[in-house]
mmCIF file as gemmi writes it, N, C-alpha and C atoms, coordinates in Angstrom:
data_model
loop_
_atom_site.group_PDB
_atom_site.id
_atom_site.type_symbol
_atom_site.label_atom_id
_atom_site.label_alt_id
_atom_site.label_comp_id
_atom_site.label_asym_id
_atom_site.label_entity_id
_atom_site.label_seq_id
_atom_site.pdbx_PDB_ins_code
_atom_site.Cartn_x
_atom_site.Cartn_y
_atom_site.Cartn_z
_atom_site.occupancy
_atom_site.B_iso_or_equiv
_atom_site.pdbx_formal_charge
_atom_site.auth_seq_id
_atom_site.auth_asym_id
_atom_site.pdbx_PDB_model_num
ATOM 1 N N . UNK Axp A 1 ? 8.631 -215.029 154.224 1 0 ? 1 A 1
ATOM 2 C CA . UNK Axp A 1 ? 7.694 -215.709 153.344 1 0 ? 1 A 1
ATOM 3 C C . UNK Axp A 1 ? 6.342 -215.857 154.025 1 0 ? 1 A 1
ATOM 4 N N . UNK Axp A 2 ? 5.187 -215.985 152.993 1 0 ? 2 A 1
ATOM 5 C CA . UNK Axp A 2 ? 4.158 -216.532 153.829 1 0 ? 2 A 1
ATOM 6 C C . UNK Axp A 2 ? 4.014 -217.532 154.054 1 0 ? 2 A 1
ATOM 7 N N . UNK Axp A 3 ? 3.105 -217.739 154.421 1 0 ? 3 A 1
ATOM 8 C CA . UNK Axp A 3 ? 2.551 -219.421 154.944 1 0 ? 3 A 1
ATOM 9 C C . UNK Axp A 3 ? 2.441 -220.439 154.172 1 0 ? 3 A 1
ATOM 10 N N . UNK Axp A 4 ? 1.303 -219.498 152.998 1 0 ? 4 A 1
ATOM 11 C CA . UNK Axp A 4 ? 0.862 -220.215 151.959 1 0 ? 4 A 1
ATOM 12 C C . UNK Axp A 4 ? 2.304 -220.229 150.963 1 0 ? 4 A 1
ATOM 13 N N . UNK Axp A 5 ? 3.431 -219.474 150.92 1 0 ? 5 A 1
ATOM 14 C CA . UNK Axp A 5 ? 4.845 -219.642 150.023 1 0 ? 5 A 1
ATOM 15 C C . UNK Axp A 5 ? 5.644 -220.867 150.276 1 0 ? 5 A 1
ATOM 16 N N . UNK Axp A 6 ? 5.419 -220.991 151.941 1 0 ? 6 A 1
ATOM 17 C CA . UNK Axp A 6 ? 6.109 -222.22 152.552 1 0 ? 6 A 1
ATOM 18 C C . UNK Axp A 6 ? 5.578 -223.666 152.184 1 0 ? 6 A 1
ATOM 19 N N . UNK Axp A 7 ? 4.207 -223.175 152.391 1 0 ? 7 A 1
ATOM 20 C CA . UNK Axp A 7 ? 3.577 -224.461 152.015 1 0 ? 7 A 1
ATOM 21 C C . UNK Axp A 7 ? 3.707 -225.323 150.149 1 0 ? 7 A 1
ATOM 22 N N . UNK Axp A 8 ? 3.725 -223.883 149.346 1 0 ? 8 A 1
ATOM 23 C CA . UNK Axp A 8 ? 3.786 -224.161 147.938 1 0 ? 8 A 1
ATOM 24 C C . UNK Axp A 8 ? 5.286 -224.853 147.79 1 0 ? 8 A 1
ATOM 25 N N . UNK Axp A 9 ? 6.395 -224.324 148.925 1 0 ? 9 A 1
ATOM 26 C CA . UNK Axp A 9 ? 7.979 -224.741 148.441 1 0 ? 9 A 1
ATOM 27 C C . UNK Axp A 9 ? 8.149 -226.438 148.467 1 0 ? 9 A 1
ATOM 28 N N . UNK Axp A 10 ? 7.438 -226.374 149.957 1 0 ? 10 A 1
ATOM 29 C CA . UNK Axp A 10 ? 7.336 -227.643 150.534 1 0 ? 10 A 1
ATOM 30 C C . UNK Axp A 10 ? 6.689 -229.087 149.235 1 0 ? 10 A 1
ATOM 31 N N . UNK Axp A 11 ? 5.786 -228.23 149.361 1 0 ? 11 A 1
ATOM 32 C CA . UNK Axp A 11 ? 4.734 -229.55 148.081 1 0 ? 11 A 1
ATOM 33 C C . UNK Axp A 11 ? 5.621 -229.472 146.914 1 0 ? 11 A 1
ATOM 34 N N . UNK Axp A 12 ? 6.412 -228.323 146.381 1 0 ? 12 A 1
ATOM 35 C CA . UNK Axp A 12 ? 7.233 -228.367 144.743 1 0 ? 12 A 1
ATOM 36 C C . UNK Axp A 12 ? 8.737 -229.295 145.362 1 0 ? 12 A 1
ATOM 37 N N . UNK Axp A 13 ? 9.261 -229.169 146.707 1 0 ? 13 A 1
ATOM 38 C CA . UNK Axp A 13 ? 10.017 -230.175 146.601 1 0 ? 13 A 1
ATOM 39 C C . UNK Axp A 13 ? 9.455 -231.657 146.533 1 0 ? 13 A 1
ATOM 40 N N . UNK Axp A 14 ? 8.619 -231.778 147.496 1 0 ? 14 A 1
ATOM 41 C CA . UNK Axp A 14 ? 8.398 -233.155 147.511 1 0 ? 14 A 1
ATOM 42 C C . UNK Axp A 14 ? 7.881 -233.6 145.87 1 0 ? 14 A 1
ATOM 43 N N . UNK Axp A 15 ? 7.104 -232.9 144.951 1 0 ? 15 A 1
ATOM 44 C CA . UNK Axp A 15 ? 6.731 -233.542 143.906 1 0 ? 15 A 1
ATOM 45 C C . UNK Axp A 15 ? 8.245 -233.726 143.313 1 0 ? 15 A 1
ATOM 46 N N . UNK Axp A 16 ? 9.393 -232.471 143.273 1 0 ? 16 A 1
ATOM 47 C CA . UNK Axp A 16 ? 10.69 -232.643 142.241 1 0 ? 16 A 1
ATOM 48 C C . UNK Axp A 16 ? 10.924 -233.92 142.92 1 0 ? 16 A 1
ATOM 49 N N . UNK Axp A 17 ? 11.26 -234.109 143.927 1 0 ? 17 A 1
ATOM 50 C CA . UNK Axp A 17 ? 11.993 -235.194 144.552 1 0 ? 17 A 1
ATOM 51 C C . UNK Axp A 17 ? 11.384 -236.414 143.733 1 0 ? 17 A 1
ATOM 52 N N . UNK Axp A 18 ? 10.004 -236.429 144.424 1 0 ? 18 A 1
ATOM 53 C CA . UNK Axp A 18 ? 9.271 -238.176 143.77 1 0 ? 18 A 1
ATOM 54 C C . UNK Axp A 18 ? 9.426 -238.185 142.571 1 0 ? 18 A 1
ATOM 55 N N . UNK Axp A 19 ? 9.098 -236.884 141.857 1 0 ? 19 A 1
ATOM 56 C CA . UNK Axp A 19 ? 9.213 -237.528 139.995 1 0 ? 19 A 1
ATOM 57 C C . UNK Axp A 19 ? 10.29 -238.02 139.906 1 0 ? 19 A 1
ATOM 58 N N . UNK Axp A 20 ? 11.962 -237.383 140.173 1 0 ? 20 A 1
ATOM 59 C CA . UNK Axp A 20 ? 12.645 -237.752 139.919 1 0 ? 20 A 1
ATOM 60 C C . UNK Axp A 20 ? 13.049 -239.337 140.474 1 0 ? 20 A 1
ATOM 61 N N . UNK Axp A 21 ? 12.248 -239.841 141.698 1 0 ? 21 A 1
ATOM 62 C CA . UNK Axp A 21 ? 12.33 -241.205 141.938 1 0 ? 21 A 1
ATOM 63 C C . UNK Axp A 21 ? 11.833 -242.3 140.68 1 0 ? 21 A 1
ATOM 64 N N . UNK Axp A 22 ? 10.681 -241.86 140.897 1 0 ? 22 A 1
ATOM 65 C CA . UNK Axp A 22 ? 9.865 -242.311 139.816 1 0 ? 22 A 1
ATOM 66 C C . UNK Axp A 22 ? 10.358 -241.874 137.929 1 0 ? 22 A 1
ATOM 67 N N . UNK Axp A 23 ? 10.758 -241.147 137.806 1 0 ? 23 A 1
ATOM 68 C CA . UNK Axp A 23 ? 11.593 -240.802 136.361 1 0 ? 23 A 1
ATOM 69 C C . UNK Axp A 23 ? 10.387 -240.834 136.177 1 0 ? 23 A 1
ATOM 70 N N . UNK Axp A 24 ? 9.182 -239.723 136.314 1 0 ? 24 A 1
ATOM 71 C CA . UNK Axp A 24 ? 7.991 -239.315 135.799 1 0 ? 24 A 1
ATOM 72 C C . UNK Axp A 24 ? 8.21 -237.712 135.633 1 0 ? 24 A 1
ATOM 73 N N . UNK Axp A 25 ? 8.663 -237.663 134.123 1 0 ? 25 A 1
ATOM 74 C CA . UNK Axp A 25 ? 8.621 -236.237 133.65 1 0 ? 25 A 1
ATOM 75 C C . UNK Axp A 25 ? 7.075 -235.198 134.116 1 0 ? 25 A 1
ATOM 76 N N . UNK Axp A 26 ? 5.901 -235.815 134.141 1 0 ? 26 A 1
ATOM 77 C CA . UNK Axp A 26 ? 4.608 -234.83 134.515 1 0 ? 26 A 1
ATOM 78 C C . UNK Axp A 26 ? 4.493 -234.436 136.067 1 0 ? 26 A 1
ATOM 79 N N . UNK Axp A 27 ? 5.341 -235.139 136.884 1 0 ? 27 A 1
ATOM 80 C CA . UNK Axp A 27 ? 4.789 -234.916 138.607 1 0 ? 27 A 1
ATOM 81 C C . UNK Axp A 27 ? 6.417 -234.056 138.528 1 0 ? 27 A 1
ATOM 82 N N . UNK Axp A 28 ? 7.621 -234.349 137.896 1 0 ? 28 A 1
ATOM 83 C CA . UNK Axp A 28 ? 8.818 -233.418 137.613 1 0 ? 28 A 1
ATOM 84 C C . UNK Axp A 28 ? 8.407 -231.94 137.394 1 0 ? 28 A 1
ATOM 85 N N . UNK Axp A 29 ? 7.757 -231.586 136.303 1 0 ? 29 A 1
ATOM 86 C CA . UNK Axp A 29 ? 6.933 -230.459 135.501 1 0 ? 29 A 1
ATOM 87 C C . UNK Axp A 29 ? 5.835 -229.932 136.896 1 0 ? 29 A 1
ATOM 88 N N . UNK Axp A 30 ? 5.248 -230.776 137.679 1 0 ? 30 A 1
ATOM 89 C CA . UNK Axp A 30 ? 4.506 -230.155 138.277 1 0 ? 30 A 1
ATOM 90 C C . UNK Axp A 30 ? 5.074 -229.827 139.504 1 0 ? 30 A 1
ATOM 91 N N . UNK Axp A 31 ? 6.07 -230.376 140.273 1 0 ? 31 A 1
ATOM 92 C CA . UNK Axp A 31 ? 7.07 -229.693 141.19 1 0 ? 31 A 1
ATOM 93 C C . UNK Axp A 31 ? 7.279 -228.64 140.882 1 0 ? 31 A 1
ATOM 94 N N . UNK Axp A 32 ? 7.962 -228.721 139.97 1 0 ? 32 A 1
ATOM 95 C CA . UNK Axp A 32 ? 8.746 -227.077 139.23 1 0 ? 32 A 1
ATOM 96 C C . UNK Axp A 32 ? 7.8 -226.297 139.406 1 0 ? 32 A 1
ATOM 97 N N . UNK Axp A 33 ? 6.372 -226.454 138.767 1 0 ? 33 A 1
ATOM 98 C CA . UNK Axp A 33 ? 5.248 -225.52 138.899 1 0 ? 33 A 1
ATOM 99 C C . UNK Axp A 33 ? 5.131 -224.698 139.92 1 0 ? 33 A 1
ATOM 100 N N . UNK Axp A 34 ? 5.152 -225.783 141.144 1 0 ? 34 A 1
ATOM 101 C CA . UNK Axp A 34 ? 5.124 -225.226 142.648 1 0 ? 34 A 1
ATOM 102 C C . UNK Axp A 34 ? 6.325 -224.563 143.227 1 0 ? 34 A 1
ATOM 103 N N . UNK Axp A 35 ? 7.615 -224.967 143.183 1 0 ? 35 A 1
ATOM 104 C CA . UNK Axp A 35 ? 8.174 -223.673 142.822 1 0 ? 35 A 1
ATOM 105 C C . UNK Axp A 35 ? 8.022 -222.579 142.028 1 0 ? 35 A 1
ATOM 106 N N . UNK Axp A 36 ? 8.004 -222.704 141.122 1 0 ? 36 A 1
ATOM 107 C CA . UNK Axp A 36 ? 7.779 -221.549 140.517 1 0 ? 36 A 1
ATOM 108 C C . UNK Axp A 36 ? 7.145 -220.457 140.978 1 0 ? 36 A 1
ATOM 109 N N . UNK Axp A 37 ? 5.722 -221.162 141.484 1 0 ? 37 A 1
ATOM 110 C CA . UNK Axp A 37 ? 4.557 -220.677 142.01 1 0 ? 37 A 1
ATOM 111 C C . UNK Axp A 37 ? 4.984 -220.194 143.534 1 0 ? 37 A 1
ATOM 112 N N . UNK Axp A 38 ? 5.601 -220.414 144.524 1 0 ? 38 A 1
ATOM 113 C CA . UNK Axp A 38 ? 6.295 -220.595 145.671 1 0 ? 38 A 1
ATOM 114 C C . UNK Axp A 38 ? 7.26 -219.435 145.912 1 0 ? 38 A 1
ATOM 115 N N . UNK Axp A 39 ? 7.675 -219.034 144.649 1 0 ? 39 A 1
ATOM 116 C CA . UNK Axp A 39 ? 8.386 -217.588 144.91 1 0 ? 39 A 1
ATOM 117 C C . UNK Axp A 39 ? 7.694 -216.35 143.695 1 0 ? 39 A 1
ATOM 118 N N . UNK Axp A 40 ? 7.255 -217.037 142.875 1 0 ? 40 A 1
ATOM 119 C CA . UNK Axp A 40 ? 6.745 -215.24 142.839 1 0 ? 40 A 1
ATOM 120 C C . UNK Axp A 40 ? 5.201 -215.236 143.249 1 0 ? 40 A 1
ATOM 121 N N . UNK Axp A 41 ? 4.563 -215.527 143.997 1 0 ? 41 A 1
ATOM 122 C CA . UNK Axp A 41 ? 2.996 -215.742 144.51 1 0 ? 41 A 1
ATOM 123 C C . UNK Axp A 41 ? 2.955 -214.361 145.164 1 0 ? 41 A 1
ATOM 124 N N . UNK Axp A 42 ? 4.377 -214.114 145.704 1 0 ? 42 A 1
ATOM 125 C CA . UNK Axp A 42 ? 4.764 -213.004 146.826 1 0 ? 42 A 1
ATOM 126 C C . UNK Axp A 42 ? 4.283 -211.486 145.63 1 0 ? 42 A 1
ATOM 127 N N . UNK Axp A 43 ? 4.741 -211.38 144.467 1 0 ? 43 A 1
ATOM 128 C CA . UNK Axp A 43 ? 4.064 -210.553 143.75 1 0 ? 43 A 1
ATOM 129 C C . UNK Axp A 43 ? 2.984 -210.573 142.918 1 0 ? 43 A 1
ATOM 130 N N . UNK Axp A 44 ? 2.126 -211.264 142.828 1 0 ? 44 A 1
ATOM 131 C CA . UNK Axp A 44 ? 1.004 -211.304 142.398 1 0 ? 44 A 1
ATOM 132 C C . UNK Axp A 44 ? 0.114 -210.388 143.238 1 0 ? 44 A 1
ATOM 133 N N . UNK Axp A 45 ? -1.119 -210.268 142.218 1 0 ? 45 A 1
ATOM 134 C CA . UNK Axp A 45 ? -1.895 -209.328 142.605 1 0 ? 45 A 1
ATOM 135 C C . UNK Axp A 45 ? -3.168 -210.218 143.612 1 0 ? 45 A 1
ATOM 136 N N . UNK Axp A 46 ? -3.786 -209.714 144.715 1 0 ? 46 A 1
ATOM 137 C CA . UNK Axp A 46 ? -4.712 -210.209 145.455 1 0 ? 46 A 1
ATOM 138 C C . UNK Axp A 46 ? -5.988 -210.172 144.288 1 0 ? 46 A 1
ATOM 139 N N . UNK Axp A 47 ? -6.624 -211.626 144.596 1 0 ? 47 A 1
ATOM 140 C CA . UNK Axp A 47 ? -7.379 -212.141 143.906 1 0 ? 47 A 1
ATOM 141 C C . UNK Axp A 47 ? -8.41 -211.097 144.097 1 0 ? 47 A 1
ATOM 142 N N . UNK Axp A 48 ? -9.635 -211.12 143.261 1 0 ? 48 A 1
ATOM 143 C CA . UNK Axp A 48 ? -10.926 -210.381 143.112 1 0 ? 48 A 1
ATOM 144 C C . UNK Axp A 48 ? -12.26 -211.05 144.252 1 0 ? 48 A 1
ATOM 145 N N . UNK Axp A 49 ? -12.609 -210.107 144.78 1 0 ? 49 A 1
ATOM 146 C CA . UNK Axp A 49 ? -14.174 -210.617 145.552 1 0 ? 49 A 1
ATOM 147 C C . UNK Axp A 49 ? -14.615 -211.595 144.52 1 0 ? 49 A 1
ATOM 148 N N . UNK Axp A 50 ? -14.895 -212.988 145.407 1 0 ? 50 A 1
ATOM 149 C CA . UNK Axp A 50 ? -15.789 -214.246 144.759 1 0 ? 50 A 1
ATOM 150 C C . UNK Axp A 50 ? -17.36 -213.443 144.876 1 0 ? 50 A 1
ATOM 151 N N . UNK Axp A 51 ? -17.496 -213.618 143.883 1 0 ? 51 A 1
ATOM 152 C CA . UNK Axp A 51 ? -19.138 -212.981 143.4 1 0 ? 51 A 1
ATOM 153 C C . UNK Axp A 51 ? -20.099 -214.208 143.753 1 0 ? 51 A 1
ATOM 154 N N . UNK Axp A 52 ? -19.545 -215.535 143.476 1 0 ? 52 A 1
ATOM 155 C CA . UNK Axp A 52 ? -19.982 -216.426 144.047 1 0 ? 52 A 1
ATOM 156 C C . UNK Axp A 52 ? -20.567 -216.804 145.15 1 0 ? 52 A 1
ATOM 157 N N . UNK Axp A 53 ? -19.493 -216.557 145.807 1 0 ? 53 A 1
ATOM 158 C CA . UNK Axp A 53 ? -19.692 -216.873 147.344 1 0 ? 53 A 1
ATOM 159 C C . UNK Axp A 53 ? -20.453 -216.171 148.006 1 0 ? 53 A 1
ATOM 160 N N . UNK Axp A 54 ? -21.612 -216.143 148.742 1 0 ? 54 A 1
ATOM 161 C CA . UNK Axp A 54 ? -22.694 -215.136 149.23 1 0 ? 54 A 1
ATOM 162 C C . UNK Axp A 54 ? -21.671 -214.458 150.524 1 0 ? 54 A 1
ATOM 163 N N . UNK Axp A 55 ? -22.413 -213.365 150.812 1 0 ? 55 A 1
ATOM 164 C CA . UNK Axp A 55 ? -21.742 -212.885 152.339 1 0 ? 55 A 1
ATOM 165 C C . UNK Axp A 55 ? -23.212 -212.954 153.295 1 0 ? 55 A 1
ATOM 166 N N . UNK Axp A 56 ? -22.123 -213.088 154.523 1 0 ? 56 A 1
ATOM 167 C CA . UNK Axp A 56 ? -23.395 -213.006 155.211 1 0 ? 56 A 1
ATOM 168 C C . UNK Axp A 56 ? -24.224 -211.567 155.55 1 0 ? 56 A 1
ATOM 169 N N . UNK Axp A 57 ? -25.097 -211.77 155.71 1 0 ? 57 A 1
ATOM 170 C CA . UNK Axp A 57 ? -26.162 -210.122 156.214 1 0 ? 57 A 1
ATOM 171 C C . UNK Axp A 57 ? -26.403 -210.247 157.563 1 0 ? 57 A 1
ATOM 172 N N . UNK Axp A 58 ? -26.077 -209.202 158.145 1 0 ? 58 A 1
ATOM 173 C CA . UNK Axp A 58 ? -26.918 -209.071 158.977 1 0 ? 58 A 1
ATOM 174 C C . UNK Axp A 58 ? -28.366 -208.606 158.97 1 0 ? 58 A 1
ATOM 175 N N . UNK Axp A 59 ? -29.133 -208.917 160.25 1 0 ? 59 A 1
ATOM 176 C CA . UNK Axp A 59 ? -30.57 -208.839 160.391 1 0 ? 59 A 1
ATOM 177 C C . UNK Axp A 59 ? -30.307 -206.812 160.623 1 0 ? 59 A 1
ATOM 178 N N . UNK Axp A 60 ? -31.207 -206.376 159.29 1 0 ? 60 A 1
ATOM 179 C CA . UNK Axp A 60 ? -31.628 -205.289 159.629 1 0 ? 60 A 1
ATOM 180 C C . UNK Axp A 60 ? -32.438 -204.817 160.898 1 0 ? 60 A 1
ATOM 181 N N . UNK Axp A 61 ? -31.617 -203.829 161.315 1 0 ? 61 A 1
ATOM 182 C CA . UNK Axp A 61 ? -32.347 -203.32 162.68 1 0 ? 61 A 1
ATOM 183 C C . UNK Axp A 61 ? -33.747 -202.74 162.612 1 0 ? 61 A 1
ATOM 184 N N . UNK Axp A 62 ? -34.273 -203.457 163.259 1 0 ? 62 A 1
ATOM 185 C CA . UNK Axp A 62 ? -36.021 -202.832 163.028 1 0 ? 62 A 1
ATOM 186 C C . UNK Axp A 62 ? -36.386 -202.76 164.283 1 0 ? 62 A 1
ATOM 187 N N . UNK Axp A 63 ? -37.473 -201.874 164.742 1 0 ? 63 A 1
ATOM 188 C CA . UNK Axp A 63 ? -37.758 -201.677 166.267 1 0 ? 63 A 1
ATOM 189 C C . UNK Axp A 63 ? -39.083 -202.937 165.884 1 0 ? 63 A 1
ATOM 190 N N . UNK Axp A 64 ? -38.908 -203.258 167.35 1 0 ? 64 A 1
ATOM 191 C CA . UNK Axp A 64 ? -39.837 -204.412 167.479 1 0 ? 64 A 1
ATOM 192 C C . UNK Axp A 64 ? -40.959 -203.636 168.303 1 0 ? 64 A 1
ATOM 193 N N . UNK Axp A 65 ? -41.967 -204.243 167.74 1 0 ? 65 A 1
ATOM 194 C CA . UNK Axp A 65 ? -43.245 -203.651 168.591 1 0 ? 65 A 1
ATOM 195 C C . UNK Axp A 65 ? -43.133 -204.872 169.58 1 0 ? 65 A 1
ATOM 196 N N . UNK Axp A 66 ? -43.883 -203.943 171.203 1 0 ? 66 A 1
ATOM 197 C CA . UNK Axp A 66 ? -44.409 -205.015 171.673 1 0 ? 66 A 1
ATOM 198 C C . UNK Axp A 66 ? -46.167 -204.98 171.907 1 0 ? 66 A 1
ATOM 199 N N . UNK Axp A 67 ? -45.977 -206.003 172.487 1 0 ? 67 A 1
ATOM 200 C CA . UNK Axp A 67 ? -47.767 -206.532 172.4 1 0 ? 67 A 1
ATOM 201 C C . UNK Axp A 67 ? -48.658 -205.638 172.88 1 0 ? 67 A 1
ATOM 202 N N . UNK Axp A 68 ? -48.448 -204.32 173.261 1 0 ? 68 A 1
ATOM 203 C CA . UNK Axp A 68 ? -49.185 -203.696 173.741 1 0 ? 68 A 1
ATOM 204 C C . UNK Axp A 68 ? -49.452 -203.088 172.253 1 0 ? 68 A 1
ATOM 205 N N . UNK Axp A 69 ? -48.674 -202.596 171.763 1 0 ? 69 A 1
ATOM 206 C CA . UNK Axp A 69 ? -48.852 -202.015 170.337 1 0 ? 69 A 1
ATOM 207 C C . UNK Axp A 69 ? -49.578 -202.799 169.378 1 0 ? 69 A 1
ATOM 208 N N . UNK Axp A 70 ? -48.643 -204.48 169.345 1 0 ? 70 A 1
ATOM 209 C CA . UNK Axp A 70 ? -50.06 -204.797 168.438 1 0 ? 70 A 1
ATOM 210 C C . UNK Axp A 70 ? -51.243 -205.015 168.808 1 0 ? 70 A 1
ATOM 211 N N . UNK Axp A 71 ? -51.74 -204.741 170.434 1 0 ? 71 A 1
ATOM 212 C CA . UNK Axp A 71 ? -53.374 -204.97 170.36 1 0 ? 71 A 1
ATOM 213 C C . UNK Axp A 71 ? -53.801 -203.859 170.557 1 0 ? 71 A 1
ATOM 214 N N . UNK Axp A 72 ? -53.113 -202.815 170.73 1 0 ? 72 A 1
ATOM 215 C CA . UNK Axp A 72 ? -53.586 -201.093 170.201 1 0 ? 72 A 1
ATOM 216 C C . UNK Axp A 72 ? -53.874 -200.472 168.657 1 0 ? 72 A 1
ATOM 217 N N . UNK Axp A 73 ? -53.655 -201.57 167.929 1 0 ? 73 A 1
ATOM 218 C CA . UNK Axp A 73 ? -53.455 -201.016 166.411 1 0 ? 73 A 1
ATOM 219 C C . UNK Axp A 73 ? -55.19 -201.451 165.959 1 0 ? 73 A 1
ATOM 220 N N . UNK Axp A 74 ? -55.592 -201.039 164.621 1 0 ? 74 A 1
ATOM 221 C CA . UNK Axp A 74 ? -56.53 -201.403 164.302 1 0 ? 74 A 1
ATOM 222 C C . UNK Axp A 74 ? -56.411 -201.719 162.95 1 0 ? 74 A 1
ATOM 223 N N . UNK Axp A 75 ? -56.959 -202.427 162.64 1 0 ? 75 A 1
ATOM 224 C CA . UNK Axp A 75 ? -56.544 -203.03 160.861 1 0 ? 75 A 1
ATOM 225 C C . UNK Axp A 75 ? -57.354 -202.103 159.845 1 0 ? 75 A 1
């Protein structure tokens, strides 16, 4: 399993467990979820590039003049 499967099993027991302490059918329903979610996550398809999220750039390589060049130049 992965990490993130272990982690989803973990959180769907603890919610089945508490609802059923609590006799709260919605945190019941949302355990299950996380199981659910917890074993087939493994076949799902990898999410799409966040278009959102910027990437970083690197600094285009540019030759740097040095100072001899810029007081050789003439405008």
């Amino acid at each position: 399993m992965k990490k993130i499967d272990v982690r989803f099993l973990l959180m769907g027991i603890f919610f089945l467990l508490y609802g059923f302490v609590r006799r709260s059918p919605f945190i019941i329903v949302a355990g299950g979820a996380f199981l659910i979610y917890s074993f087939f996550s493994k076949s799902m398809v990898e999410p799409k590039k966040n278009f959102f999220k910027p990437e970083l750039r690197l600094k285009s390589k540019k030759v740097k003049e040095t100072r001899s060049d810029k007081k050789g130049r003439k405008k």
